[in-house]
C-alpha positions as CSV (number, residue, x, y, z in Angstrom):
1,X,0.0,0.0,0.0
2,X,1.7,3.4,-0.8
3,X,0.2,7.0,-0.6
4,X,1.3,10.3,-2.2
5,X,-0.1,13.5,-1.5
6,X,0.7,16.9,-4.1
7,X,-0.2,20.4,-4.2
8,X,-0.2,22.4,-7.3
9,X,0.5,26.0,-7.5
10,X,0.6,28.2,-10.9
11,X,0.5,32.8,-10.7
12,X,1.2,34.6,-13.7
13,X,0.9,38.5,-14.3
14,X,0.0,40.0,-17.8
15,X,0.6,43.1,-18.9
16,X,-0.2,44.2,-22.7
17,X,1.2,47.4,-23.7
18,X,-1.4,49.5,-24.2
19,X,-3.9,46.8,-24.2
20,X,-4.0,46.3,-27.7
21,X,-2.8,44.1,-30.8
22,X,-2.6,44.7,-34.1
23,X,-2.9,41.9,-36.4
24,X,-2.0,41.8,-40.0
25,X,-2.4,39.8,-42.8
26,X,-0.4,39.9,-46.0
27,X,1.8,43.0,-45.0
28,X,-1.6,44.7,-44.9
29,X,-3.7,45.7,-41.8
30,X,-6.4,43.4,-40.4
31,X,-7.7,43.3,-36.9
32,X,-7.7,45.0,-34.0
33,X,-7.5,42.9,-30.2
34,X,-8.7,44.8,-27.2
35,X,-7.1,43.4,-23.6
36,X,-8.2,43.8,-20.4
37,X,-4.8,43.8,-18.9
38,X,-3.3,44.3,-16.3
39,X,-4.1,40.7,-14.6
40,X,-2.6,38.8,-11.8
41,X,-4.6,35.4,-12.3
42,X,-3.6,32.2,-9.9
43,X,-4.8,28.2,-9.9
44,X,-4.2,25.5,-7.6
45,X,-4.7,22.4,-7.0
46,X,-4.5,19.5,-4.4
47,X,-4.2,15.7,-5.3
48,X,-4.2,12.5,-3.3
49,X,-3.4,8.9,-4.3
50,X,-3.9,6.1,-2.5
51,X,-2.5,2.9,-4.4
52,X,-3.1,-0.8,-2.8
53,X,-1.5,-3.9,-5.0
54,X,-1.7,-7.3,-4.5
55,X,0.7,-10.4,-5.9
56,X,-0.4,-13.8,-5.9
57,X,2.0,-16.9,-7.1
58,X,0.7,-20.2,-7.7
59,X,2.8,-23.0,-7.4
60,X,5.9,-21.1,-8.1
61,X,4.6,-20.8,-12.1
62,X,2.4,-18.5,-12.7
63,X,2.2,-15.1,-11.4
64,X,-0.9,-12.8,-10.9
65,X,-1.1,-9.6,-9.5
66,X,-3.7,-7.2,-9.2
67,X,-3.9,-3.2,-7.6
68,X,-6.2,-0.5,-7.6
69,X,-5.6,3.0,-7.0
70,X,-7.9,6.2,-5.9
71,X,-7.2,9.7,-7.0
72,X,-8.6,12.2,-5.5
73,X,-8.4,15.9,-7.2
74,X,-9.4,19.4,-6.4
75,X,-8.5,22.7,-7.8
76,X,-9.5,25.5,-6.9
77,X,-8.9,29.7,-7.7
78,X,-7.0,30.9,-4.4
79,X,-6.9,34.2,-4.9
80,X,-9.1,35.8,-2.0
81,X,-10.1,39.0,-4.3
82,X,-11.4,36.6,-6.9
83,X,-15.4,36.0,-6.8
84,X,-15.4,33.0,-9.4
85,X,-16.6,29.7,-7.7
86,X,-14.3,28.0,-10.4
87,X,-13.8,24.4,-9.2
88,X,-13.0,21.6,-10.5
89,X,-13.0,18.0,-8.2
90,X,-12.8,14.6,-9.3
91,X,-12.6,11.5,-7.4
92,X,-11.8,8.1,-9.5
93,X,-10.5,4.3,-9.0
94,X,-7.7,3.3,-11.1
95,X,-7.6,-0.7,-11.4
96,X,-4.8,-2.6,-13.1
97,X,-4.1,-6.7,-13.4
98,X,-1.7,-8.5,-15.0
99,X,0.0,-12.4,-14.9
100,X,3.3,-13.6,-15.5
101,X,3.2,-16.9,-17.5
102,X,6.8,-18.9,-17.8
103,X,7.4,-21.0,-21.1
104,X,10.3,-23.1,-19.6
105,X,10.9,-24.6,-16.7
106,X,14.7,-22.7,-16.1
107,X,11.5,-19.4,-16.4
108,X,14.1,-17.8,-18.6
109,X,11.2,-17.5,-21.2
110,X,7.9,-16.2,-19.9
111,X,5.0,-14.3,-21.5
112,X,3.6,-11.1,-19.6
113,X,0.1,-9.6,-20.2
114,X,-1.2,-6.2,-18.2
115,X,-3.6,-3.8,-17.9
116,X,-4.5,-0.6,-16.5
117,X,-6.7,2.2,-16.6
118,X,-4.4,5.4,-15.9
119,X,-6.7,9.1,-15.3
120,X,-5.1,12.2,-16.0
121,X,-3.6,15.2,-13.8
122,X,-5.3,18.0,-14.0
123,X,-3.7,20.7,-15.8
124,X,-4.4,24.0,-14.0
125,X,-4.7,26.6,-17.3
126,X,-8.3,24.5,-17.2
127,X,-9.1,26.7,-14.5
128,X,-8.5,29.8,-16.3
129,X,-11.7,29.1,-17.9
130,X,-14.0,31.7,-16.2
131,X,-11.8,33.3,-13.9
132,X,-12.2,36.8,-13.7
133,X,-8.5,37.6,-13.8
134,X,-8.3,35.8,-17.1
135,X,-6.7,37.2,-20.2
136,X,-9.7,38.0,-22.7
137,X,-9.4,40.1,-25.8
138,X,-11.9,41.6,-28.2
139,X,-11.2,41.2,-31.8
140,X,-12.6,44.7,-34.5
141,X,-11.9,45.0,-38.3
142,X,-8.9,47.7,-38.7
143,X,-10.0,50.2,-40.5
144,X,-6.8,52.0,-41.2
145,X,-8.0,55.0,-43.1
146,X,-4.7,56.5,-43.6
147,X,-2.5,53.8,-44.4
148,X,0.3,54.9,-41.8
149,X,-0.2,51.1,-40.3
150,X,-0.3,52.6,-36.7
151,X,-3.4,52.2,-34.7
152,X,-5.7,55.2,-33.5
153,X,-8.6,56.1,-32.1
154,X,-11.5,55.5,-33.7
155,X,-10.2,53.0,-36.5
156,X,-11.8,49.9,-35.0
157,X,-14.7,48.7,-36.8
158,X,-17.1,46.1,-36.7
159,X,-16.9,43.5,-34.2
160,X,-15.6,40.3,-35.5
161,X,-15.2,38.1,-32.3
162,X,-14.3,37.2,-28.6
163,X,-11.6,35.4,-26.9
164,X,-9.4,33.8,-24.3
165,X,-10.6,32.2,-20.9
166,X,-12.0,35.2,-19.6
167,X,-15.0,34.4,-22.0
168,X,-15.4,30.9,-20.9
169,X,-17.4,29.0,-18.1
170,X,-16.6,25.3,-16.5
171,X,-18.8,22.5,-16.9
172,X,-19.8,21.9,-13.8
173,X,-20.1,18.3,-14.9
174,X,-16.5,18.1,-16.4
175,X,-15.0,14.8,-16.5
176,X,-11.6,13.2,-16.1
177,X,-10.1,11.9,-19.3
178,X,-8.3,8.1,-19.0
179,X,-6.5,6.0,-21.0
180,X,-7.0,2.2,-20.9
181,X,-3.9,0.3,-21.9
182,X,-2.8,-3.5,-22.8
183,X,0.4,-5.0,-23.0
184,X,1.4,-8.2,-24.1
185,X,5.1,-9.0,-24.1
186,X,7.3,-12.0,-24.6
187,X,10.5,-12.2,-22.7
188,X,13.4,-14.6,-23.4
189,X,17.1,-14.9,-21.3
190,X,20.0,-16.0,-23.4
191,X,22.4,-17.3,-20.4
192,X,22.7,-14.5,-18.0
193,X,23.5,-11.5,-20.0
194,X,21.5,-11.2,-22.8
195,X,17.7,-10.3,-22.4
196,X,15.0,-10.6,-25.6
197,X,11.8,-8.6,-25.5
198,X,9.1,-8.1,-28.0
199,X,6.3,-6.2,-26.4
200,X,2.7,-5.0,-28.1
201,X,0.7,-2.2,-26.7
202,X,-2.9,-0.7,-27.1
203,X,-3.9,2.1,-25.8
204,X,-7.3,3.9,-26.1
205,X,-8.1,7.6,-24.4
206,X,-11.9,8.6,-23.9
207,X,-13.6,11.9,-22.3
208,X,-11.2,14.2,-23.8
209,X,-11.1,17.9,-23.0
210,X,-12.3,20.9,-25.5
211,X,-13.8,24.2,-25.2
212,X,-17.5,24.6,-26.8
213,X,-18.4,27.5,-28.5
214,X,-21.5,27.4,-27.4
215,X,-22.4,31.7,-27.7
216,X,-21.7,30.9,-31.3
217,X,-23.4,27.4,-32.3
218,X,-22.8,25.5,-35.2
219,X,-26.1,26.6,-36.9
220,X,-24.6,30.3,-36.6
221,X,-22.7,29.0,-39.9
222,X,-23.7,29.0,-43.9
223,X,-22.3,25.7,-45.9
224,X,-20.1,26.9,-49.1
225,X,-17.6,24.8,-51.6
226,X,-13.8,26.1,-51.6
227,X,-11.6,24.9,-54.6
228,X,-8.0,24.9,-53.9
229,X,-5.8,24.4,-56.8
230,X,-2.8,22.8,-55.4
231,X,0.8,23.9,-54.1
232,X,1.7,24.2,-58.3
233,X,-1.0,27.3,-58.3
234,X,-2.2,26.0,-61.5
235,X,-6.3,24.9,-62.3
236,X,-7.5,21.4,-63.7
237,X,-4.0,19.7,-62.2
238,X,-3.4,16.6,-60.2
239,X,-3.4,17.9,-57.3
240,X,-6.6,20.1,-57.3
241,X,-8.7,20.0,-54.0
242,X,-12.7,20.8,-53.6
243,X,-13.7,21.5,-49.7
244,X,-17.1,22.1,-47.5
245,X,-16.0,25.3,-45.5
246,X,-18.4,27.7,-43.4
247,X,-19.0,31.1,-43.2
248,X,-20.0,32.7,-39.7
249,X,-23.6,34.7,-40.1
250,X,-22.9,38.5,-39.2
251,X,-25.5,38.4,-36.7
252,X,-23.7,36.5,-34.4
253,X,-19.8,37.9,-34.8
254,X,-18.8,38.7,-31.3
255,X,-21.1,36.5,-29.5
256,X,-18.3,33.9,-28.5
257,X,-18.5,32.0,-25.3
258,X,-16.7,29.2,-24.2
259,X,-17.6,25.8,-22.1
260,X,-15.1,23.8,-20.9
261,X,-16.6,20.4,-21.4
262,X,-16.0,17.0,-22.9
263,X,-17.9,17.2,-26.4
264,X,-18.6,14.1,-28.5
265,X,-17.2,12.0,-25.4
266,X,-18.8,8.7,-26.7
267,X,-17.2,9.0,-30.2
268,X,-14.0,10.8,-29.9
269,X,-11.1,8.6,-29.1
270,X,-7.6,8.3,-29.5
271,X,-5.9,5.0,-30.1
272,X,-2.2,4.2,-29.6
273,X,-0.8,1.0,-30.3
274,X,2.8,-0.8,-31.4
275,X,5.3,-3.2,-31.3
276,X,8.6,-2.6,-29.4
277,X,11.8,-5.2,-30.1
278,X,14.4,-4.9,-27.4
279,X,17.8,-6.9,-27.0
280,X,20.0,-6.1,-23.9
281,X,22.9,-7.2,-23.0
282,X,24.3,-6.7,-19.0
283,X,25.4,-7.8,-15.8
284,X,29.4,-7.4,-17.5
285,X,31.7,-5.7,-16.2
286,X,33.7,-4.4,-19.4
287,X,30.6,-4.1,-22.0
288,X,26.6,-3.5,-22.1
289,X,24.7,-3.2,-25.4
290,X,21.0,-2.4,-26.2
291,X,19.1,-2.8,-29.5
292,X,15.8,-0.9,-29.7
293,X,13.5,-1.1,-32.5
294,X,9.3,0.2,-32.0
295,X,7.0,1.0,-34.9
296,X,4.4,3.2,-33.6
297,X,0.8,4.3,-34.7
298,X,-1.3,7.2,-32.6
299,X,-4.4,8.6,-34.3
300,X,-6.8,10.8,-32.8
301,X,-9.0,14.0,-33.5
302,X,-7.1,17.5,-32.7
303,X,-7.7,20.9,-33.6
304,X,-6.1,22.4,-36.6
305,X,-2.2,22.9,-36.7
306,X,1.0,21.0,-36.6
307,X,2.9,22.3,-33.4
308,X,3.1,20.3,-29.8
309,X,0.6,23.5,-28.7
310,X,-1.9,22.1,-31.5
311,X,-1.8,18.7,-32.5
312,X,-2.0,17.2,-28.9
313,X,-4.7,15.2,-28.2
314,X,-4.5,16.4,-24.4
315,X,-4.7,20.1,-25.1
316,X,-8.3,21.9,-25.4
317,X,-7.8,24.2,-28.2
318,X,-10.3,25.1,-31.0
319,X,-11.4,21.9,-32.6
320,X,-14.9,22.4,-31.1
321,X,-15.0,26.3,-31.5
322,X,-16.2,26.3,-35.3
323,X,-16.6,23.8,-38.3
324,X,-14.1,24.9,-40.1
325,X,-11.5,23.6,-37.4
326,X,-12.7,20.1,-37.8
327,X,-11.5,19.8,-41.4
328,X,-9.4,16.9,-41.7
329,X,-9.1,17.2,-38.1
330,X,-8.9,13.3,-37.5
331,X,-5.3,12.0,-38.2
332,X,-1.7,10.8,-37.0
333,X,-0.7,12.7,-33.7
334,X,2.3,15.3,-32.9
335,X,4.7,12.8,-31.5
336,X,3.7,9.8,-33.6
337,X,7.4,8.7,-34.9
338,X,6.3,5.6,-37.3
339,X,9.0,4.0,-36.5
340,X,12.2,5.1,-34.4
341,X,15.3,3.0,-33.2
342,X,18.2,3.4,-30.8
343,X,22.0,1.6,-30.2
344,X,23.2,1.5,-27.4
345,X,26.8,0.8,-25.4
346,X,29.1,1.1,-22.9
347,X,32.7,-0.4,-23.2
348,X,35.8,-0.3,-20.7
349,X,38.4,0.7,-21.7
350,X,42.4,0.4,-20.8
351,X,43.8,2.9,-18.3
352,X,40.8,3.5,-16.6
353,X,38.9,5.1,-19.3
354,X,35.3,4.3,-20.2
355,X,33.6,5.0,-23.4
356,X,29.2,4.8,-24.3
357,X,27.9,5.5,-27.6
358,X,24.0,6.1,-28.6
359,X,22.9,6.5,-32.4
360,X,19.0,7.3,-32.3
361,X,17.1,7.6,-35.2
362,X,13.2,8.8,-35.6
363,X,11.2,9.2,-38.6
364,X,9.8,12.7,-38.9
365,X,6.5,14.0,-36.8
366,X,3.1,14.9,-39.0
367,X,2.1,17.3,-40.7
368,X,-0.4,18.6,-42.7
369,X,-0.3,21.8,-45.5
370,X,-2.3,25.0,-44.8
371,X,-4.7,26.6,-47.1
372,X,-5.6,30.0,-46.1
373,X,-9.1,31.2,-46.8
374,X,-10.3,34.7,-47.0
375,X,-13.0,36.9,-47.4
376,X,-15.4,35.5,-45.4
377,X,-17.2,37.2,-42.7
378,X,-14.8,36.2,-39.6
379,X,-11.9,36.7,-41.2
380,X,-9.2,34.8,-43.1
381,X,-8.2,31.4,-41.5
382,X,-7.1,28.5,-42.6
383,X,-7.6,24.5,-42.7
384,X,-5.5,21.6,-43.2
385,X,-5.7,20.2,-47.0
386,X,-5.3,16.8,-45.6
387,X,-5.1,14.2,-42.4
388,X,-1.8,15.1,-40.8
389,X,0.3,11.7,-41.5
390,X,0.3,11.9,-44.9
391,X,3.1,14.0,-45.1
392,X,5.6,14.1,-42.2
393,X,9.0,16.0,-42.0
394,X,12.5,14.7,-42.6
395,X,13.8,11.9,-40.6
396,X,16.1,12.9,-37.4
397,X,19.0,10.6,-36.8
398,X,22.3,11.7,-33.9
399,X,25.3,10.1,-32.8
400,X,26.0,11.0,-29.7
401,X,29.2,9.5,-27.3
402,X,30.3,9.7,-23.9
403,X,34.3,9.3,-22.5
404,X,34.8,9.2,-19.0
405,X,38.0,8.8,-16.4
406,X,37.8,8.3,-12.5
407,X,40.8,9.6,-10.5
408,X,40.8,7.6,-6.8
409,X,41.9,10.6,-4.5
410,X,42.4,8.3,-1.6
411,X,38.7,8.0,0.3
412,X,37.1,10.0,-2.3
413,X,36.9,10.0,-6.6
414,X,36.8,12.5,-9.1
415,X,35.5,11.9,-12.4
416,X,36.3,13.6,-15.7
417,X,33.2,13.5,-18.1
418,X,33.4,14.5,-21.9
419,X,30.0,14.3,-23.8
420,X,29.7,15.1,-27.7
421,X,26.0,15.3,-28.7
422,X,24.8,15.2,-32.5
423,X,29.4,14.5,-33.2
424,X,28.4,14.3,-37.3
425,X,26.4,18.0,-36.8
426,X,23.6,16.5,-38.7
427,X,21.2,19.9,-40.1
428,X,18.2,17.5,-40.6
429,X,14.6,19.2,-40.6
430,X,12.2,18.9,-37.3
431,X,10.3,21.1,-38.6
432,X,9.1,22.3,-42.6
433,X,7.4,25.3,-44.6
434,X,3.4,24.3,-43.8
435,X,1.5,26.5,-46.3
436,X,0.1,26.0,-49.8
437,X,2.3,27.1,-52.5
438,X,4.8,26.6,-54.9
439,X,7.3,26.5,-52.3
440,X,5.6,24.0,-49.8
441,X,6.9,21.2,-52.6
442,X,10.5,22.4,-51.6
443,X,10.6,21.7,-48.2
444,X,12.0,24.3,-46.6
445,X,13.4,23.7,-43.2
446,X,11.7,26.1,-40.6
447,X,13.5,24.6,-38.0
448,X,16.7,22.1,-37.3
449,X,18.3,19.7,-35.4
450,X,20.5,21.1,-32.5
451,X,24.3,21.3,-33.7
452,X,27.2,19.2,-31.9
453,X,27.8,20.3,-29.0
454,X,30.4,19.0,-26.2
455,X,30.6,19.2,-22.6
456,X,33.0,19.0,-20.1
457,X,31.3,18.0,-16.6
458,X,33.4,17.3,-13.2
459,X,31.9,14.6,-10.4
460,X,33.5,14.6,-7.0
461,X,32.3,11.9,-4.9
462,X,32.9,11.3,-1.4
């Protein structure tokens, strides 16, 4: 039986100069955002587990074990000045199994099968949602009569839309989102040093958490057909796409308001599941090895973008806020890899000196291309073309090494550490030029892998 008990604190102060941005679009001007700043906002949060587990063997063969484990959540606004009764609580049993069944009778082959049902923390931005002393902003056409691209009184124009927390409310019936997972795994000893593992995994997530637009409903929108015409720019091609894409009635511009809920619970899940290969070698004094191959598939319904911020199956952002963001909004996750591998080592060497070496390789995250749309009523905004997975960004592959010497300085040690990370200075892509256009067939690299870098660390031990 073990227990752990956490407490949760997040403050932040904002402060927007002047209160305002200024948006543009093209190199021309385009919106104007209104801020109530300054804000000193805080959240907090307390959580309690209590975890009880059970092992049973029978016979000295098969092994079954079984545990269950009780979270217990509140969090809360703590500021004393705040009048919001923003609360969120959730109480929930975890249970888990699994058995241990040996092939052989030396049990140096055995196959392993668990289970588990694993809830999530509570993030505490969730509890921005409604607070008082939450950012909000008010979005206005800019009318920029004089075309000096500086704002000034009196050139914001019609009202276009609301946003950030401060217009939002919590469902009071808000539920925790889980993950319910299976592993099966076989597991074979070669002597006493070498250990085989191929493991499978499923994992589905339910009750996910979204914000609802539900100031602007979905029957606040009129259906129209979009024809894109490819990154090549040319009609009638190969690569011609036709799209359903809304435009928001001007009746109800500016009537945003959030919920904080779990929309489309029943249907909208997110399944992970692969196969992971491991061969280890250890237990020697003078060398240790690992092999590690996993292919991996994670698909799941996210709101529009390509980013960690966006693509996140975890996040609430704005895949519930309008139709248009659920365009093509079903496909491969931000840290889906496909299929990744790592080796592994560690040798001795003469005079005291040890060496380690680890060459990684991943395939490249997601990503989907952007088509802009404009002249609607709510402004220009875009959608993806296609399910992120279909295209994904270049492959990342390091080498990185370790040398190391201990000193015995009598009772006590020193040891000298030099690390190279990424020695071959591979420039390979993490992340790629997104938008539609003739240059989205190029590839260009928006961002890179981090360049070698060395370190020098001292470790005094006594």
């Amino acid at each position: 039986i073990r227990d752990r008990f956490q407490h949760s604190l997040s403050s932040s102060k904002k402060q927007i100069l002047n209160n305002i941005h200024l948006r543009f679009f093209e190199g021309k001007p385009l919106e104007i955002v209104k801020y109530n700043t300054p804000l000193d906002d805080q959240e907090s949060s307390l959580q309690l587990n209590l975890f009880a587990q059970e092992t049973l063997i029978l016979s000295s063969f098969l092994s079954l074990y079984g545990g269950l484990n009780l979270i217990l959540t509140r969090g809360w606004i703590p500021s004393p000045n705040s009048e919001a009764k923003n609360e969120i609580n959730w109480l929930n049993l975890s249970p888990r199994f699994g058995f241990i069944l040996p092939l052989s009778k030396n049990k140096r082959t055995a196959l392993k099968l668990s289970g588990a049902r694993y809830f999530f923390t509570l993030p505490l931005y969730l509890l921005t949602s409604g607070n008082p002393n939450a950012l909000g902003g008010i979005a206005y056409v800019w009318q920029d009569r004089n075309g000096d691209r500086q704002y000034e009184e009196g050139e914001a124009g019609a009202l276009i839309r609301r946003e950030g927390p401060f217009f939002s409310e919590i469902d009071p019936d808000l539920k925790r989102p889980y993950a319910d997972e299976l592993t099966l795994s076989f597991v074979h000893t070669f002597g006493s040093d070498w250990t085989f593992t191929l493991a499978g995994f499923l994992r589905e997530t339910r009750r996910l958490i979204e914000t609802l637009n539900i100031g602007v409903p979905l029957t606040s929108y009129r259906s129209l057909e979009f024809f894109d015409i490819g990154d090549d720019r040319i009609p009638a091609t190969h690569d011609d796409l036709a799209f359903t894409v809304y435009n928001q009635e001007p009746k109800t511009l500016g009537n945003d308001f959030f919920l904080l809920t779990n929309p489309d619970s029943e249907k909208r899940i997110s399944r992970y599941r692969g196969l992971d290969l491991t061969l280890v070698k250890k237990n020697s004094s003078r060398f240790s090895f690992f092999l590690s191959l996993t292919a991996t598939e994670a698909i799941g319904t996210t709101s529009p973008g390509n980013s960690e911020w966006e693509n996140d199956d975890g996040l609430a952002g704005s895949l519930y806020d309008n139709p248009n963001a659920s365009i093509n909004a079903k496909g491969r996750l931000r840290f889906d890899r496909a299929y990744t591998g790592r080796i592994g080592f560690a040798l001795r060497l003469p005079f005291g000196f040890e060496s380690a070496c680890l060459i990684k390789y991943y395939d490249g995250q997601p990503f989907a291309r952007k088509i802009i749309i404009q002249g609607f009523n709510q402004g220009p905004f875009y959608i993806q073309a296609h399910p992120r997975g279909i295209a994904r960004y270049e492959y990342n592959m390091t080498v990185d090494v370790r040398l190391e010497k201990t000193l015995s300085l009598g009772k006590t040690s020193l040891r000298i550490i030099l690390d190279g990370f990424n020695i071959f200075n591979q420039r390979l892509a993490t992340e790629e030029n997104e938008w539609t256009g003739p240059e989205f067939l190029l590839r260009f690299a928006t961002e890179i892998q981090s360049p070698r870098v060395f370190r020098l660390g001292l470790c005094y031990e006594f």
